[in-house]
C-alpha positions as CSV (number, residue, x, y, z in Angstrom):
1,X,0.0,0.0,0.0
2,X,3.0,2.4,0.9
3,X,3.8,2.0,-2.8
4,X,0.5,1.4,-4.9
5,X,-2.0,4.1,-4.6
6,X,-4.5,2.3,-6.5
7,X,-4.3,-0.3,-4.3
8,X,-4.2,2.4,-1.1
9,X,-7.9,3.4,-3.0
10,X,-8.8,0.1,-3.4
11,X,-8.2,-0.9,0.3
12,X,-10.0,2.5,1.5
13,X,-13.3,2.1,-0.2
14,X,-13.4,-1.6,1.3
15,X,-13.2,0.0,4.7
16,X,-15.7,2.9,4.1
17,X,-18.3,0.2,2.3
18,X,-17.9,-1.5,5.8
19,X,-18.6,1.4,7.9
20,X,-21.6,2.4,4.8
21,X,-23.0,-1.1,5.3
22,X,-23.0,-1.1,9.2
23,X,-24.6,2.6,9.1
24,X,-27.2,1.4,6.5
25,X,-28.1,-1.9,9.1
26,X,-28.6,0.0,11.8
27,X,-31.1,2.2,10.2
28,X,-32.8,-0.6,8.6
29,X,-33.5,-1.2,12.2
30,X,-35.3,2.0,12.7
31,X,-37.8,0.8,9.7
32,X,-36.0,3.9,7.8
33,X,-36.6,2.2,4.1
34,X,-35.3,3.6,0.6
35,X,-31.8,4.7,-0.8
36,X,-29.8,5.9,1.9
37,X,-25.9,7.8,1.1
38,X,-23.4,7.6,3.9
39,X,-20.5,10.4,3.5
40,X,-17.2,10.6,4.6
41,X,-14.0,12.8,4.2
42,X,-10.6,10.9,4.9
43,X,-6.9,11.7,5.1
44,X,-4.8,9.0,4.1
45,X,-1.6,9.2,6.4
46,X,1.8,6.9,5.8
47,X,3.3,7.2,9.2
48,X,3.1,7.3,13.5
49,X,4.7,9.5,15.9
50,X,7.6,7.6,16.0
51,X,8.0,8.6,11.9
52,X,7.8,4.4,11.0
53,X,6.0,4.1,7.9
54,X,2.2,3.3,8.4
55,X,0.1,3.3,6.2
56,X,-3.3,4.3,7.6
57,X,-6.5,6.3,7.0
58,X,-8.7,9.0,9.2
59,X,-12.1,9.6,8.3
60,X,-14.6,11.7,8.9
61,X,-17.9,10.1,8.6
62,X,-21.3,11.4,8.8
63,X,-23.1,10.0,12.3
64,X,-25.7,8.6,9.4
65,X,-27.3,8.8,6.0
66,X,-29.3,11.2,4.2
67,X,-32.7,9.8,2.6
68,X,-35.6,10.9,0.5
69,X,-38.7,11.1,1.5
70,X,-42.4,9.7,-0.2
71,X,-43.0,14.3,-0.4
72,X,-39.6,14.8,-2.4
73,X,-37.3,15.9,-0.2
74,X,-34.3,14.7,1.9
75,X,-34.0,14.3,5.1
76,X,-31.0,13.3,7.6
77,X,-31.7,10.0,9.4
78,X,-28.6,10.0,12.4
79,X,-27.6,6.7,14.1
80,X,-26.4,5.8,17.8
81,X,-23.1,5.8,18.6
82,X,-21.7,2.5,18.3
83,X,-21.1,0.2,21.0
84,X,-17.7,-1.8,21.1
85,X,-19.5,-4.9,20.2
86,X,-20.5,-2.9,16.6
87,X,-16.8,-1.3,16.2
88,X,-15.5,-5.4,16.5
89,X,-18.3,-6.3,13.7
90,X,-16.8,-3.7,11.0
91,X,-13.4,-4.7,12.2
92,X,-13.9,-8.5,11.3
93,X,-15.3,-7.9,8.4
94,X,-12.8,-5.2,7.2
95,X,-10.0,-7.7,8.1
96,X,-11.9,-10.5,5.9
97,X,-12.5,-8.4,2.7
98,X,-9.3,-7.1,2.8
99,X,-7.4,-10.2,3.0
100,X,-9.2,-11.4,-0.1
101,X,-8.4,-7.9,-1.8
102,X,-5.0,-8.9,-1.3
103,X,-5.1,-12.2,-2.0
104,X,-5.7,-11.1,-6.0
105,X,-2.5,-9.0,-5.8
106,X,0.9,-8.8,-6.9
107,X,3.3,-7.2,-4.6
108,X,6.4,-6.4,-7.6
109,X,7.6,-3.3,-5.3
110,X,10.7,-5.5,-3.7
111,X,12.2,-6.8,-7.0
112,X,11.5,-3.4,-9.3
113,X,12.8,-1.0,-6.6
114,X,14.8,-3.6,-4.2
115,X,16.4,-0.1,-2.0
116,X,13.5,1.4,-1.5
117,X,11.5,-1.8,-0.3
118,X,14.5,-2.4,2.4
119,X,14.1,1.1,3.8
120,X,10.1,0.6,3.9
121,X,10.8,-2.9,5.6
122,X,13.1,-1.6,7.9
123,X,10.5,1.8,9.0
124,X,7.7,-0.4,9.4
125,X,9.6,-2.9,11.5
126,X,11.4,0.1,13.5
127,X,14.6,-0.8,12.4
128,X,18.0,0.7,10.7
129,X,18.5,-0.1,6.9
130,X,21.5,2.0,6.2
131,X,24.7,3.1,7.4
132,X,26.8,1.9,10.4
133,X,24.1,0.2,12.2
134,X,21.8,-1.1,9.3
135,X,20.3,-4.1,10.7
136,X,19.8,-2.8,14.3
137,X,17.1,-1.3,16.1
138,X,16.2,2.2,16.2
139,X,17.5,3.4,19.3
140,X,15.3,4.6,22.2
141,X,15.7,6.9,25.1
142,X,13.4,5.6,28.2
143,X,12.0,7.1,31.0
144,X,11.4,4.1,33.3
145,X,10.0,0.8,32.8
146,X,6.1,0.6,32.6
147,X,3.8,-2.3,32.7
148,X,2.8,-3.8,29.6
149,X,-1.5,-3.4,29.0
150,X,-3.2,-4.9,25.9
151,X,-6.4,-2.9,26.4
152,X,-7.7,-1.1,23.0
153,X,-9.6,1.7,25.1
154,X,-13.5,2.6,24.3
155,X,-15.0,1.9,20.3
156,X,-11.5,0.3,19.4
157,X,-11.2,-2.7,18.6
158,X,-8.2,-5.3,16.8
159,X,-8.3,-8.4,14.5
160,X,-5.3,-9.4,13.1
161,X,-3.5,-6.4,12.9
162,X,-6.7,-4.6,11.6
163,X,-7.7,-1.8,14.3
164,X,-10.2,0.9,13.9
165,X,-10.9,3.6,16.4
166,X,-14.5,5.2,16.5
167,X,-14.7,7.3,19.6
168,X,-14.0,10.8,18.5
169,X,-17.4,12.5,17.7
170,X,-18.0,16.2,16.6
171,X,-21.6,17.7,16.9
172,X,-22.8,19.3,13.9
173,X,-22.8,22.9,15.4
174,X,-19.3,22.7,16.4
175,X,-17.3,24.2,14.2
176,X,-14.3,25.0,16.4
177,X,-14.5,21.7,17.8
178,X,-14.6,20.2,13.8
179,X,-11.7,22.3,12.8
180,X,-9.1,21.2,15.2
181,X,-10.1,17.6,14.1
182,X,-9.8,18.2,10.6
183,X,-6.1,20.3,11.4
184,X,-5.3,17.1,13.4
185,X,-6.4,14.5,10.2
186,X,-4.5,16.4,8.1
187,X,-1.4,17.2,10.2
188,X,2.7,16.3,8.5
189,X,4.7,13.8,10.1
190,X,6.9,15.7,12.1
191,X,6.6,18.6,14.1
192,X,10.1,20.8,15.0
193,X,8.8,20.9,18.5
194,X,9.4,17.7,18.8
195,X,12.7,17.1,17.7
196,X,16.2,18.5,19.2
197,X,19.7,17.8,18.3
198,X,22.2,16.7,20.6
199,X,25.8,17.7,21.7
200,X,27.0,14.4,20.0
201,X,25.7,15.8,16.7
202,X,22.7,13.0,17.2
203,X,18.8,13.3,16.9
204,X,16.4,13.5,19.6
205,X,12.5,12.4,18.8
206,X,10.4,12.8,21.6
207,X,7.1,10.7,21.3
208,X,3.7,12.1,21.3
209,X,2.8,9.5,24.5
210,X,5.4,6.9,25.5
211,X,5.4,3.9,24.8
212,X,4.4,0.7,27.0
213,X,8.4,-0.2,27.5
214,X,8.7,2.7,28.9
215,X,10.5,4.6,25.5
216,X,10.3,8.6,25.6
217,X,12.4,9.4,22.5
218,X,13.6,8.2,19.7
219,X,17.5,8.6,19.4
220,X,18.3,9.1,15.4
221,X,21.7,10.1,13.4
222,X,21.1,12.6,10.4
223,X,21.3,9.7,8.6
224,X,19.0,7.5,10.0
225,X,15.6,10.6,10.1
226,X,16.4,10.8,6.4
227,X,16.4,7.6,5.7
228,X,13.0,7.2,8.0
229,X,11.4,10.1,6.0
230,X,11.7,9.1,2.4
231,X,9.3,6.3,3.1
232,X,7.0,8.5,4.1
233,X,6.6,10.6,0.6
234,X,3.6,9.8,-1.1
235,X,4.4,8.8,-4.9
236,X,3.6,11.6,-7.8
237,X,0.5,12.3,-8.9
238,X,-1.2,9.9,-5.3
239,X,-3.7,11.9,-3.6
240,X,-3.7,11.6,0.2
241,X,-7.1,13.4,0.6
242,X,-9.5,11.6,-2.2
């Protein structure tokens, strides 16, 4: 996905038919009858905090779907917030129709462009591809150890590696409140604030939250932030807000 945008598109629309289908059922429900459109916005974003490559999307969706009426015109017909149980259900089924996407395809990235598929491998496995300590881990800077908890949180749920997070919710009215979302969808990978250089000549990366291990920064050579930023470049011409 980090390398195919039509695939990237492909994978998105499977995950926003989910979330369509599961808004559709739950208004089916209510006895609301007739075509219903869902309607989202997303951002799709290619790294985490820690600037490894991740290929992931945020979307805005619409708490809904917009209806005509037997008079003509169109009204809004809103849903309950989902429960944790119904963030699970669009999970599974996400994971399932997305392995079978995959399934019919080709990955040809490692052998056409061998370099560039090391440095991906090595970002989204937090490791070093190049220079003096390719092969290693990136280093970290730790605060303390901290215990280890597996909990997803509220409306988050896992399968397989396939997570999806649904408890952020912006009332209609709120602009303010709708604007610092959409400035947070849309925000770059790396913010100055959070990175210092050292007296060795080194990198500093201090994390957004630390991480269960205990890590607080990220410790990077010139070298090495390089290297973990060209992964992150979208290809020519691949839109990250379709």
């Amino acid at each position: 996905m980090a390398r195919d945008s039509k695939l990237t598109s492909a994978v998105l629309k499977t995950f926003l038919s989910a979330v369509s289908c599961w808004i559709r059922k739950r208004l089916r429900q209510q006895n609301v009858r007739g075509l219903l459109k869902t309607g989202a916005v997303t951002s799709i974003q290619r790294f985490d905090s820690a600037l490894a490559l991740n290929v992931h999307f945020h979307a805005l969706v619409l708490d809904g779907a917009y209806g005509r009426q037997a008079d003509g015109s169109v009204r809004f017909w809103p849903v309950a917030a989902p429960d944790d149980e119904d963030v699970a259900e669009v999970a599974m089924r996400v994971y399932r129709r997305v392995l079978k996407l995959f399934d019919s395809e080709r990955d040809e990235f490692g052998a056409r462009e061998p370099g560039m598929a090391a440095i991906a491998a090595a970002s989204l496995s937090k490791m070093v591809a190049t220079g003096g300590r390719r092969g290693l881990p990136v280093r970290r800077l730790k605060a303390g150890e901290r215990p280890t908890s597996r909990l997803m949180g509220n409306r988050c749920a896992e399968v397989q590696g396939f997570n999806i997070h649904a408890n952020v919710r912006v009332a209609g009215n709120d602009r303010q409140g709708l604007e610092t979302l959409c400035c947070y969808v849309g925000r770059p990978p790396l913010s100055d604030a959070r990175l210092q250089e050292r007296e060795d000549g080194n990198l500093s990366l201090r994390l957004k939250r630390a991480w269960p291990d205990g890590t607080t920064h990220l410790l990077l050579s010139p070298g090495e932030l390089i290297e973990k930023l060209i992964p992150l470049i979208p290809r020519p011409r691949a839109h990250t807000m379709p």
